[in-house]
C-alpha positions, 0 to 999 in steps of 0.5 A: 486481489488488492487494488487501489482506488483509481481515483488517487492521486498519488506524488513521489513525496508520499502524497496521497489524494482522494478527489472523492472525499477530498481527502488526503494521507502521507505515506513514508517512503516504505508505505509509498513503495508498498502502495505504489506495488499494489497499484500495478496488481502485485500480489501480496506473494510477490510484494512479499517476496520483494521486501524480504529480498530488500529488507532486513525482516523476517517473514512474520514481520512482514506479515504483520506490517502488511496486514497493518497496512492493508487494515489503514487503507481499508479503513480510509477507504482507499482499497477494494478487493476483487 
C-alpha cells in the first residue's frame, strides 16, 4: 500500500509542504485529488476505478498517469510503501 508521508501540509489550492525538508510542490487539481485519495489509503484499484467513472480515459492512460505520479512523489520523497 501507497501512503503519504504524515507530515505534509497539504491546501485546497494544491499546495503541498514538507516541514522536514522545507520543501514544497504545486499540484494541479487532478494531482490534488489523486494525492488527497491516496492520503486516506484508497487503493490503486479503487483510485483506479474512480478516474475511469469520472473521467474520459482509457484504462491504460490511466495506468501510465498513475505510475508517472507515484514515480514524481517517489522521487520527492513524499510517499512510502508498506
Amino acid at each position: 500500500m501507497t501512503k503519504i508521508k504524515h507530515s505534509l501540509a497539504i491546501n485546497d489550492n494544491g499546495f503541498v509542504f514538507d516541514p522536514v525538508t522545507g520543501e514544497s510542490f504545486t499540484l494541479n487539481p487532478v494531482g490534488l485529488e489523486m494525492l488527497r485519495k491516496l492520503d486516506i489509503g484508497q487503493s490503486k484499484e479503487e483510485i483506479k476505478s474512480y478516474y475511469l467513472d469520472n473521467y474520459d480515459l482509457d484504462k491504460w492512460t490511466f495506468e501510465k498517469a498513475y505510475l508517472d505520479f507515484i514515480a514524481l512523489l517517489e522521487k520527492n520523497h513524499l510517499i512510502s510503501h508498506d
